[in-house]
C-alpha positions in Angstrom: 0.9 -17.0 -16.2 2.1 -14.7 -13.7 2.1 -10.6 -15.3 3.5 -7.8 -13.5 -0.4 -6.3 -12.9 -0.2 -8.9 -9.9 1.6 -6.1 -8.0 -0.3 -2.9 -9.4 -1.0 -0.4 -7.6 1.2 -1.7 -4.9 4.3 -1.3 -3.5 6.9 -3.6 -1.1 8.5 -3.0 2.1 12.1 -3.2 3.1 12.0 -4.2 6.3 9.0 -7.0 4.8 11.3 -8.2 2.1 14.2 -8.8 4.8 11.9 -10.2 7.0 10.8 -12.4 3.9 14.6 -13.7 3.1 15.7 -11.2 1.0 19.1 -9.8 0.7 20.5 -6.5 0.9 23.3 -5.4 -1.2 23.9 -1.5 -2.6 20.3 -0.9 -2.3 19.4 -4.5 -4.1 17.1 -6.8 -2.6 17.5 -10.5 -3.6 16.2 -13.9 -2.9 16.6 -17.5 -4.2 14.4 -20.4 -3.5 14.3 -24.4 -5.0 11.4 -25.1 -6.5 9.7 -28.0 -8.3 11.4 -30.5 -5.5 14.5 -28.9 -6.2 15.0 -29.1 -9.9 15.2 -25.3 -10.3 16.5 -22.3 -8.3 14.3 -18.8 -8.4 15.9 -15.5 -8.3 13.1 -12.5 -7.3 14.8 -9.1 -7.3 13.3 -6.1 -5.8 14.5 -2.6 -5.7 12.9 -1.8 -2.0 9.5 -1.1 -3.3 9.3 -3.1 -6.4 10.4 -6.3 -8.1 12.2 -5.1 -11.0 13.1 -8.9 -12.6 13.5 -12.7 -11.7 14.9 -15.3 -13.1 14.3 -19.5 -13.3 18.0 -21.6 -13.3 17.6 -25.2 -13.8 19.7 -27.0 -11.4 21.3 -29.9 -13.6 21.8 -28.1 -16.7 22.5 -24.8 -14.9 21.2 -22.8 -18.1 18.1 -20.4 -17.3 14.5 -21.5 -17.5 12.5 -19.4 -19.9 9.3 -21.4 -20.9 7.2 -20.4 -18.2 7.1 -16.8 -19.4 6.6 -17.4 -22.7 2.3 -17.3 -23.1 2.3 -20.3 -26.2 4.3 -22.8 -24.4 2.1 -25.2 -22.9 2.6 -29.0 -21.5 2.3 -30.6 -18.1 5.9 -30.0 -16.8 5.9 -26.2 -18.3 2.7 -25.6 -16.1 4.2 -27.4 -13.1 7.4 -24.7 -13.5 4.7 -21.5 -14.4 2.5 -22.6 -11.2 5.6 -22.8 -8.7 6.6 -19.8 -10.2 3.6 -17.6 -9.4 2.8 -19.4 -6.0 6.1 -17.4 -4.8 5.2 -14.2 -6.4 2.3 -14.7 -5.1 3.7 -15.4 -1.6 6.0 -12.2 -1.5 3.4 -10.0 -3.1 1.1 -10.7 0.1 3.6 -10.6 3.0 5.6 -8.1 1.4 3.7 -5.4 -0.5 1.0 -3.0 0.7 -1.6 -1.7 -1.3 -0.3 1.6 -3.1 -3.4 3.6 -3.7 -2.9 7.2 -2.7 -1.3 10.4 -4.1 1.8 12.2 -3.5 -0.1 14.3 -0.6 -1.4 11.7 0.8 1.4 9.3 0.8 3.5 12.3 2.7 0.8 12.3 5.4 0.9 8.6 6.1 4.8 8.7 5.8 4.5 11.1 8.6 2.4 9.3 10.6 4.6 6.4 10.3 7.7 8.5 11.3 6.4 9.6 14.0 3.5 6.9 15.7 5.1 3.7 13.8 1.5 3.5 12.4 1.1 2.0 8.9 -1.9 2.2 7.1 -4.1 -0.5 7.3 -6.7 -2.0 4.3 -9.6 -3.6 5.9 -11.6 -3.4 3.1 -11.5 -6.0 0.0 -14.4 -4.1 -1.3 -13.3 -0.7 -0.8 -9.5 -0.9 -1.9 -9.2 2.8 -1.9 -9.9 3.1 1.8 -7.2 2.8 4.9 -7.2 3.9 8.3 -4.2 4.7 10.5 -4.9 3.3 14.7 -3.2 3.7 17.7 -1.5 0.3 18.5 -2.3 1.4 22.3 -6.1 1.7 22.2 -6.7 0.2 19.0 -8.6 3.1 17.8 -8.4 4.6 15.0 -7.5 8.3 14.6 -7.2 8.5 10.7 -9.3 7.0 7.6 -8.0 7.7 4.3 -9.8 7.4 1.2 -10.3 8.0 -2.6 -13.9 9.6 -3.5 -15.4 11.3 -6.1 -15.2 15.1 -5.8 -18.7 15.6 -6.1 -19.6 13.3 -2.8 -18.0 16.8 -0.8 -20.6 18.6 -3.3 -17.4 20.3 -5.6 -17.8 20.7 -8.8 -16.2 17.6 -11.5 -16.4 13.8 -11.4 -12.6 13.5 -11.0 -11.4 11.4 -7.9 -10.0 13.3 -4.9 -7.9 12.0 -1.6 -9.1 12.7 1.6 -8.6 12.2 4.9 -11.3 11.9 8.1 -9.7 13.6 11.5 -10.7 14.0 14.9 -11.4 17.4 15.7 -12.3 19.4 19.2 -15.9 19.8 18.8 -15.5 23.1 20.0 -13.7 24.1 16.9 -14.9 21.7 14.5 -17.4 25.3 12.9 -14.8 26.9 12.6 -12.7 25.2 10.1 -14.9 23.9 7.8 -14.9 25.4 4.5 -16.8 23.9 2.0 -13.1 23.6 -0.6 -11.2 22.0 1.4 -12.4 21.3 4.6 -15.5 19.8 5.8 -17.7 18.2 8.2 -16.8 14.1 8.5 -17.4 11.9 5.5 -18.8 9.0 6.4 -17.5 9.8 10.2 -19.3 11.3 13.1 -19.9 15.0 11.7 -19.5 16.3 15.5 -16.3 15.0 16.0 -14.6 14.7 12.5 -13.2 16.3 9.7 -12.4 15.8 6.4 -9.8 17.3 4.7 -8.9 17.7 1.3 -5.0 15.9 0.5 -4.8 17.9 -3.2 -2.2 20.0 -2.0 -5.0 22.7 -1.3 -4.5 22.3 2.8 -0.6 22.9 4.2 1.0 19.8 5.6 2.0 21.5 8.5 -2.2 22.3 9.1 -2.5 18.5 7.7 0.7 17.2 10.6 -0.9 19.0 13.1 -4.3 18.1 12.4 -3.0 13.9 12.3 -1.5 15.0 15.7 -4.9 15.9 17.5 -6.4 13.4 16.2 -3.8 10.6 17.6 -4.1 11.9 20.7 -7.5 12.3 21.0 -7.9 8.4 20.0 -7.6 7.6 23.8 
């Protein structure tokens, strides 16, 4: 049976969901499809980022369908309704929602980034979910890679999990920012032409914005 934890972690888009067939109404995004050959109509409600409820309406009777969430009922035609039921979930939850992986500093960075380039991030990964990277649509190159590592990869002290973000940076000046707290030498990334900064908080957005800004540029 379809749970919530389908969408953990993850979070929709607006402009996704009304691309999808959603409707907008006071900040309230709905959408109704038949399923099972008609016999019932599904509601899916979203907020903008997440589906906050849906409900099953069976067309004849027009009461609401509540057997497919209950996890004892069993029977052929109760499976037939649970499996239509998740194949849409399932459907929105991959052309609608994006991963949701990164912290608050993080999130404002790529925010910015799609503000101001129209980039999103992108997950290439299916083994390394906690990794995106942010291209220029022009070139196709890529001028950000996000991800989630353990603190003591940068050689800090602790086990805890810390965002980063790899850069380009002017080789010229590349020395002269690294830190060894928050700024270093390229994880994983050409260590002449990248660095990695820190997204704790720890390294000013406005170093962070004009560091994403270099680096776009420099992604010719």
């Amino acid at each position: 049976m379809f749970k919530f934890d389908l969408l953990a972690n993850k979070t929709a888009d607006a402009d996704s969901l009304a691309e999808y067939g959603f409707c907008e109404a006071d900040g309230i995004f709905v959408y109704s499809a038949p399923i099972l050959d008609g016999q019932f109509k599904m509601t899916v409600l979203s907020d903008g980022k997440n589906i906050t409820g849906t409900r099953v309406f069976d067309n004849a009777s027009e009461e609401e369908y509540t057997l497919h969430l209950v996890d004892g009922a069993v029977g052929e035609f109760v499976g037939e309704v649970r499996a239509e039921y998740v194949k849409v979930l399932s459907d929105i939850a991959e052309k609608c929602f994006t991963p949701d992986i990164f912290a608050d500093c993080a999130r404002r960075v790529a925010e910015y980034a799609l503000e101001k380039y129209g980039d999103r991030l992108e997950y290439l990964w299916e083994k390394l979910p906690d990794a995106a990277v942010l291209r220029r649509k022009d070139t196709g190159k890529w001028y950000a890679v996000f991800m989630r590592i353990k603190r003591s990869r940068l050689g800090l002290e602790g086990e805890d999990s810390a965002d980063i973000i790899d850069v380009r940076c002017e080789p010229s000046k590349l020395p002269l920012k690294i830190d060894g707290a928050s700024r270093f030498s390229g994880y994983h990334m050409n260590k002449k032409h990248w660095l990695t900064l820190l997204l704790d908080g720890s390294v000013p957005f406005e170093e962070l914005a004009e560091s994403l800004d270099y680096s776009y540029s420099a992604a010719k």
